[in-house]
N, C-alpha and C positions, 0 to 999 in steps of 0.2 A: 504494500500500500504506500504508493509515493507523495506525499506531503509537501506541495512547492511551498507553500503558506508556513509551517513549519520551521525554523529555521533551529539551529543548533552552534553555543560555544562552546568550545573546549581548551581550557589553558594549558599550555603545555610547561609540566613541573618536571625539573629533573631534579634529583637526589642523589646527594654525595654521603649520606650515612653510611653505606654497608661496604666494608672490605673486601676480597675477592672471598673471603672463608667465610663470609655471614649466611651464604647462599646455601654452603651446606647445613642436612639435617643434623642436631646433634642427635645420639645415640640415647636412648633413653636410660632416666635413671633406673638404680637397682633401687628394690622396694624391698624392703626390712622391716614390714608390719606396718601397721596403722602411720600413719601419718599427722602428725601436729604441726603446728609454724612455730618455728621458735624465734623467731623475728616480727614485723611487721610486714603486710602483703600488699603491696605498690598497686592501683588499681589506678590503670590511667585511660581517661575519655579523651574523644576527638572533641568534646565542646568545651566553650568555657564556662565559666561559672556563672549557674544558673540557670542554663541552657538546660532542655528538657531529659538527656541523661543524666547529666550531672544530676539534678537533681532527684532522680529516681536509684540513681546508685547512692549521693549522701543517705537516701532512705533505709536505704538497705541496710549500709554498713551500721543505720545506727539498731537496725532493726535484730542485725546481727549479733549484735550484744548479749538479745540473752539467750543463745544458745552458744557461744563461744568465748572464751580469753580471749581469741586473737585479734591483733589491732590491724584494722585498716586505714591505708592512706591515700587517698581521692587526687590524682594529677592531673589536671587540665592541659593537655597541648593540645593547640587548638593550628590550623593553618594548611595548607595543601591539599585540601579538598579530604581531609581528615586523614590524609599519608603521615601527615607529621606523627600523628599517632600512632600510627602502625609501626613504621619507623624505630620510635622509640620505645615499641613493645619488643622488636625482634632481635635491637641491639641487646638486648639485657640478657642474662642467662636463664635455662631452659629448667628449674630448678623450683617453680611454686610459687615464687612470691612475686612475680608479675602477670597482673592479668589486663589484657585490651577489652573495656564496656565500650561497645563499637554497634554499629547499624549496617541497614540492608545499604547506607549508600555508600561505605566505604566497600562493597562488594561492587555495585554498580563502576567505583572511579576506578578499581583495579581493569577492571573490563573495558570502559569506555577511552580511558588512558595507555593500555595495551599494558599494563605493568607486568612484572613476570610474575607468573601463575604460581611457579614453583614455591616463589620467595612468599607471597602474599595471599595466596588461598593455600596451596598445599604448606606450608611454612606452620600453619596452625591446625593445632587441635580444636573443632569446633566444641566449644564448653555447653553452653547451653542458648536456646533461642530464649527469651523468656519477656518477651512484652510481642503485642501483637494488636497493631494499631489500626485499626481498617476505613478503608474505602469510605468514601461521600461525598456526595453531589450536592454542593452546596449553594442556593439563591437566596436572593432576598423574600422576607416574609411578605411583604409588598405585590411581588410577582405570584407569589404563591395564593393570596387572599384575593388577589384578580384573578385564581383558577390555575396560574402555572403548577405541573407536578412534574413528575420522572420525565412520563410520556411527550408533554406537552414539549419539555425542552428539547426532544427527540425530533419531533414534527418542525419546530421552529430551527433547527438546524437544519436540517431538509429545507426548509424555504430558501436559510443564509446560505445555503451550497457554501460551504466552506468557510462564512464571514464570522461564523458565533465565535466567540472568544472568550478562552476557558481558561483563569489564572490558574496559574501552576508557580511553587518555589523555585523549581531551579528546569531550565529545560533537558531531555537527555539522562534524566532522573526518575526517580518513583513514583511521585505523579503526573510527573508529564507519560510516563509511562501506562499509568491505569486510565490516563484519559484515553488514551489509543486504544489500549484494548474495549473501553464502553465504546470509542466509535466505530470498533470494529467488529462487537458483536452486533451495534444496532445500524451497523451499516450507513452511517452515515461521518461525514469531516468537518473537520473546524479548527481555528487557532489558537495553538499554545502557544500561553505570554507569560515570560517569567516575572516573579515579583518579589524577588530574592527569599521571601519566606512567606511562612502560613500568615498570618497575622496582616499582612501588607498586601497578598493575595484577597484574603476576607474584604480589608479595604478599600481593594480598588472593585470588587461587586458591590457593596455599598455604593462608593461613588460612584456606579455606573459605570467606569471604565475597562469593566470587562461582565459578562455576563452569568458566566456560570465561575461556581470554583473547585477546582476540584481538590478536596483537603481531607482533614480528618474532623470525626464529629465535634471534635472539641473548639475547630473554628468558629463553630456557630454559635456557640457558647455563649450568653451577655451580648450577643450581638441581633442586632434585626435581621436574620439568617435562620435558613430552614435547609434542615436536609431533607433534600427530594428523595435519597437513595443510599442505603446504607449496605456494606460488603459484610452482613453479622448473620450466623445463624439462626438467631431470633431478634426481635425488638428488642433494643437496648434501652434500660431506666436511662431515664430523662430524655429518648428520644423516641417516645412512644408511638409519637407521629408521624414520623418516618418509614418508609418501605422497607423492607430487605430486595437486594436483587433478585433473588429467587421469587417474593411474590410478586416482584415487578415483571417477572416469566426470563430473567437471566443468570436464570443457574450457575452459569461459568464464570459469573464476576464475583459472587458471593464472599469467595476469599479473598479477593483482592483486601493487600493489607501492606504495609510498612511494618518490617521486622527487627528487633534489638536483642543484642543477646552478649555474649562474654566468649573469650574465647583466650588462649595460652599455645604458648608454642611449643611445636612437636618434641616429645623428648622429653615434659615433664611430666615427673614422677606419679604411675598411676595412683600412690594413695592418695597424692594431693587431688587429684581429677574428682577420686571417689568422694572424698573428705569435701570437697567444691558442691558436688552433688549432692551431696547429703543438706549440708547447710541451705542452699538454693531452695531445695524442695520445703524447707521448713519455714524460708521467707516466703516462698509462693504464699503457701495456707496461710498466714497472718494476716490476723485480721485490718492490723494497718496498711499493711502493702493490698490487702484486697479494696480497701476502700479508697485509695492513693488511685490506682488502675481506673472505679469506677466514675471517680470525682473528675477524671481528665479523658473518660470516656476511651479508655483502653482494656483490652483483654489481658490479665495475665496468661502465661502463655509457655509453659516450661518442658522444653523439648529438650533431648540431651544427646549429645554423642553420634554417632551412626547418624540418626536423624533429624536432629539438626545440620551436620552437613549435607544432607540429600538437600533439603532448604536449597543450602549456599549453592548448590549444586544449578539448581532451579532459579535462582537468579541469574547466575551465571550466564544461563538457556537462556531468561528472558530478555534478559542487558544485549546478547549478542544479537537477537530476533531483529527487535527494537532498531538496533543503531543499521541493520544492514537495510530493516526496510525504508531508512530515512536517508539511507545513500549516506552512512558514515562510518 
């Protein structure tokens, strides 16, 4: 599906961190029973402070407390289209105490950047997926209370042959990506505009300066904004109003979602993996971190090991789809 409307930037970063021997895998550690931290565990995000991981991982770590001694330390490097991050996860040793809280689009820039695979997807142990942020078609309540719904935006794009204009954060990304796919299962096109983030996105449909958004439900959030179309297995509290794609008759968008999760690199020590696992699963079911998830209108979402890299796997697939039917 070729998109002349469309358009797409890509900055080209290059990186001087890794020596020629950072590329190899290290050999994994030997395990000698149960696993503790006898230090402090470096956990470093691609955003800065305050920025919607970070602030979900301070939760964690604080949440973490009562099921462990161990102390956690929150590092922010932020810059390179979140490479700086990785980066400074793969220089470190292979050993426990460094973990990358990372997204579905530092997977997207490995791919869209040509980075090498070996180093950046195979280079890690995928830890665990564990937030799972979904899909939505987002207008004004204004549009909506003159009768616009899912459908209606569907028909009105069909009229605009390709003029509707759908804000997106970044183009060549996750939601410029989930918009392609709704116009490709409903068969119709339209223009992705970037608007550097959700928030400024939401914005400019308010203003008018673009029509639809395509974001996550917590855009709409305190705003005069409706989601026409939500990617959730059932109606989510506080968006009761809302469709699923499936009852909107689109099954195959249903999961469309934006993914976050943790991840360590190859070679460390299986207790600590386990010992990672165990904790995670304990912040899942709490009751704080379950109410954190609902209040920002996100899934918790804790997938581990094996299958969380099929995930990464499946981005991977759909980052490559994407850029080639955009001729990039």
């Amino acid at each position: 599906m070729k998109r002349a409307l469309v358009f797409l930037l890509f900055v080209s970063l290059t990186f001087g961190v890794f020596a020629a021997g950072q590329a190899e895998q290290p050999a994994p550690a030997a395990d000698t029973g149960p696993w503790e931290p006898t230090r402090p565990i470096t956990i470093i995000t691609h955003v800065g402070s305050g920025g919607g991981t970070d602030v979900a991982v301070r939760l964690m770590v604080d949440i973490a407390r009562e099921f462990t001694d161990a102390t956690f330390v929150v590092e922010n490097v932020t810059g390179g289209a979140t490479m700086n991050a990785s980066n400074a996860v793969l220089a470190r040793p292979a050993d426990g105490y460094t973990i990358f809280a990372m997204a579905m689009s530092n997977v997207n820039n490995v791919v869209s950047n040509d980075f090498d695979r070996s180093v950046y997807i195979d280079g890690y142990h995928w830890l665990a997926k564990f937030q799972k942020d979904p899909a939505a078609v987002i207008i004004r309540k204004s549009d909506r209370d003159a009768g616009m719904d899912f459908n209606g935006i569907i028909e009105q794009a069909k009229q605009m042959q390709g003029r509707q204009t759908w804000a997106v954060p970044v183009l060549g990304a996750n939601k410029h990506f989930e918009a392609l796919q709704i116009w490709q299962a409903t068969g119709v096109e339209g223009t992705a505009v970037p608007f550097v983030s959700g928030p400024l996105a939401a914005a400019a449909v308010l203003g008018g300066s673009a029509d639809v958004q395509m974001g996550n439900p917590f855009n709409a959030k305190g705003r005069d904004l409706w989601v026409a179309a939500i990617a959730s297995p059932e109606r989510m509290p506080g968006f009761e109003d809302s469709p699923t794609f499936e009852e909107l008759g689109y099954p195959e968008l249903n999961d469309e979602h934006i993914w976050r999760g943790f991840a360590v690199r190859q070679g460390t020590p299986a207790g600590m993996i386990a010992w990672m696992e165990d904790l995670l699963l304990k912040i899942d079911q709490h009751p704080r971190w379950q109410q954190f998830n609902a209040d920002n209108a996100i899934a918790p979402r804790a997938v581990f090991g094996d299958d969380f890299r099929a995930i990464v796997d499946r981005t991977v697939e759909v980052t490559e789809y994407w850029l080639n039917e955009l001729d990039l």
